[in-house]
C-alpha positions as CSV (number, residue, x, y, z in Angstrom):
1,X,-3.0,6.9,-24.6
2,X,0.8,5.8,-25.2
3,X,1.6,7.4,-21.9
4,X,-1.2,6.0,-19.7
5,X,-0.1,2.3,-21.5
6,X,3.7,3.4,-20.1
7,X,2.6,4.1,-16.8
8,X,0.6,0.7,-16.9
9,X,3.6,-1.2,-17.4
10,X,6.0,0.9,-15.2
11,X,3.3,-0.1,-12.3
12,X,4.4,-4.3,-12.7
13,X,7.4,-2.9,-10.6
14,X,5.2,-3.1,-7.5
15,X,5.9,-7.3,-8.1
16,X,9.8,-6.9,-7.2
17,X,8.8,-4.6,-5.1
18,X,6.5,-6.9,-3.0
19,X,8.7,-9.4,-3.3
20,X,11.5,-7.8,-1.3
21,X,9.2,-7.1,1.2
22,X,8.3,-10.4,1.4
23,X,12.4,-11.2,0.9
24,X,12.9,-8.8,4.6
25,X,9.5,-11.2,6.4
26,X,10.9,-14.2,5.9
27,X,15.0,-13.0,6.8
28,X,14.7,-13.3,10.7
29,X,13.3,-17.2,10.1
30,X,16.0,-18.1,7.8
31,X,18.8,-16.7,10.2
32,X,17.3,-17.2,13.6
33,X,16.2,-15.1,16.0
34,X,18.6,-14.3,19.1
35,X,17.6,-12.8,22.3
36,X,19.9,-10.5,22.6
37,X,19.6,-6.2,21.9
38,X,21.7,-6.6,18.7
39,X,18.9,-9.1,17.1
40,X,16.3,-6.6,18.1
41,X,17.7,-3.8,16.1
42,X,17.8,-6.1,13.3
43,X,14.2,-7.2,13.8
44,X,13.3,-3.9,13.9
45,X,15.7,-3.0,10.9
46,X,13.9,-6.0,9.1
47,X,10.2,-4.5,9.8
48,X,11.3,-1.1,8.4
49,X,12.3,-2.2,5.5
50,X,9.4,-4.5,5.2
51,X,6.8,-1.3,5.7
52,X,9.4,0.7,3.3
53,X,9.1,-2.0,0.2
54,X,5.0,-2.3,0.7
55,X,4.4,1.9,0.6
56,X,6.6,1.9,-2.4
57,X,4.6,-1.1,-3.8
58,X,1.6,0.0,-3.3
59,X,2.6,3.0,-4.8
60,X,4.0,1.6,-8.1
61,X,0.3,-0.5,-7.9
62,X,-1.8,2.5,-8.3
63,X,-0.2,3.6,-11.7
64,X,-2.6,1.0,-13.3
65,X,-4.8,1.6,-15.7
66,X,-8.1,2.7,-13.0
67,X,-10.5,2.4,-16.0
68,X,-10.3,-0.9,-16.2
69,X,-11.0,-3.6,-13.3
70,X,-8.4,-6.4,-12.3
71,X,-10.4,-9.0,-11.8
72,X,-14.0,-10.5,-10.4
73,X,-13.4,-9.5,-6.8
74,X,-12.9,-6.0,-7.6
75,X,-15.6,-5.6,-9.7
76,X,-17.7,-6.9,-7.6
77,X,-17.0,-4.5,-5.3
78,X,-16.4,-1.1,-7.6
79,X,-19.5,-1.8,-9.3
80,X,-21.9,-1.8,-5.8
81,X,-22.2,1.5,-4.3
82,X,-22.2,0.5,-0.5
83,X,-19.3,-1.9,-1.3
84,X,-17.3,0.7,-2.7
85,X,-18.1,3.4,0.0
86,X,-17.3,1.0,2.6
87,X,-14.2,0.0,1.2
88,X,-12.9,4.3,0.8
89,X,-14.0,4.4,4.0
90,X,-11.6,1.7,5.6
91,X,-8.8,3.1,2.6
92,X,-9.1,6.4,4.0
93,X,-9.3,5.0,8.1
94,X,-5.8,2.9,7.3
95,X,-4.3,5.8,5.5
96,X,-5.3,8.1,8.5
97,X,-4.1,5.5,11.4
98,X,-0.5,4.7,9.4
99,X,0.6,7.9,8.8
100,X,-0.7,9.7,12.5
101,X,1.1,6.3,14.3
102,X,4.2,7.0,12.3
103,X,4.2,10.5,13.0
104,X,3.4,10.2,16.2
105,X,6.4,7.6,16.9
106,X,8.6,9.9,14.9
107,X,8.2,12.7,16.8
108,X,7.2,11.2,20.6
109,X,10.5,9.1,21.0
110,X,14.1,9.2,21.4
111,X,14.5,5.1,20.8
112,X,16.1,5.2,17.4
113,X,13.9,1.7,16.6
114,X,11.0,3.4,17.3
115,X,12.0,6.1,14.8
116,X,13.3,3.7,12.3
117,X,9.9,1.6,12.2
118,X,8.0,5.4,12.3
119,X,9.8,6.1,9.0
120,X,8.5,2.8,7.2
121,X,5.0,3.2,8.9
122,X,4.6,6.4,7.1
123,X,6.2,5.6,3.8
124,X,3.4,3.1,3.9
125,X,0.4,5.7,4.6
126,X,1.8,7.8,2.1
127,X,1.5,4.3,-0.7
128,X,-2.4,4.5,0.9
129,X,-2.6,7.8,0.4
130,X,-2.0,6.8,-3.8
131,X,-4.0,3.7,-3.3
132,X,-6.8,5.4,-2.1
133,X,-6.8,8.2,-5.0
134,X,-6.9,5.2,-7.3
135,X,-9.6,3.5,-5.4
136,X,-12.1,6.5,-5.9
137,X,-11.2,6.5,-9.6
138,X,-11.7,3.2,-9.7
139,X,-15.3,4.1,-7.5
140,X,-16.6,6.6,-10.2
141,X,-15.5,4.1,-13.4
142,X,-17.0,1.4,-12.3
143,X,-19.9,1.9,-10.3
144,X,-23.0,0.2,-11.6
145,X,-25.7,3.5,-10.9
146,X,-23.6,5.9,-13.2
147,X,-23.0,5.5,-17.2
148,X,-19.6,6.3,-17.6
149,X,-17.7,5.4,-21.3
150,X,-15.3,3.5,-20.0
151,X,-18.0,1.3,-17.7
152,X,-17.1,-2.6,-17.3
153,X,-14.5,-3.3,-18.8
């Protein structure tokens, strides 16, 4: 139990995590944008690191304790069947359409940007790929037409 409480608290790191994200966002507005190639390549440079910071986010988020729900909204929608299918389903369509764009704009191009902003796209469908796991354990703890121990807490 110690070591599912450990990974619980190592997940908070997702916060700073986000934050940076948000940190790389909000950069081009508080510089400026130019017109020129050389701001490009920073946008772009910007964006990757952006998509970097969330798929490592979301991948510190899903080391949560799964057996228990965050709040109303989720359990709203863990504890309905066809809200919780419905929400794997679009999960597992993001995670699928991230990581096939970023491979696909890996390996199609030779624009470095393009490759750059490939890498970030798929270090973010790999976070979805540990979002969704969570999500289906989330699905089977908390659904409300199966008795599980560990139900609504």
């Amino acid at each position: 139990m110690r070591v599912k409480l450990l990974f619980h608290y190592i997940s908070y790191f997702q916060y700073p995590l986000m934050l940076m994200a948000l940190l790389f966002v909000l950069k081009p507005y508080m510089y400026g944008f130019d017109n020129n190639s050389e701001s490009m390549d920073s946008i772009v440079k910007n964006m990757n690191n952006v998509l970097i910071f969330l798929g490592l986010g979301i991948s510190f988020s899903t080391l949560q304790d799964t057996s228990k729900t965050q709040n109303k909204m989720s359990k709203n929608i863990w504890g309905d069947p066809l809200k919780g299918k419905i929400a794997i389903f679009v999960l597992s369509l993001m995670t699928l359409i991230f990581i096939t764009i970023g491979l696909l704009g890996y390996f199609s191009g030779n624009d470095n940007n393009l490759k750059d902003l490939s890498i970030g796209i798929i270090v973010l469908g790999i976070g979805l790929i540990g979002m969704l796991k969570s999500a289906v354990e989330m699905f089977d703890y908390h659904r409300l037409d199966k008795s599980f121990p560990a139900d609504n807490k």
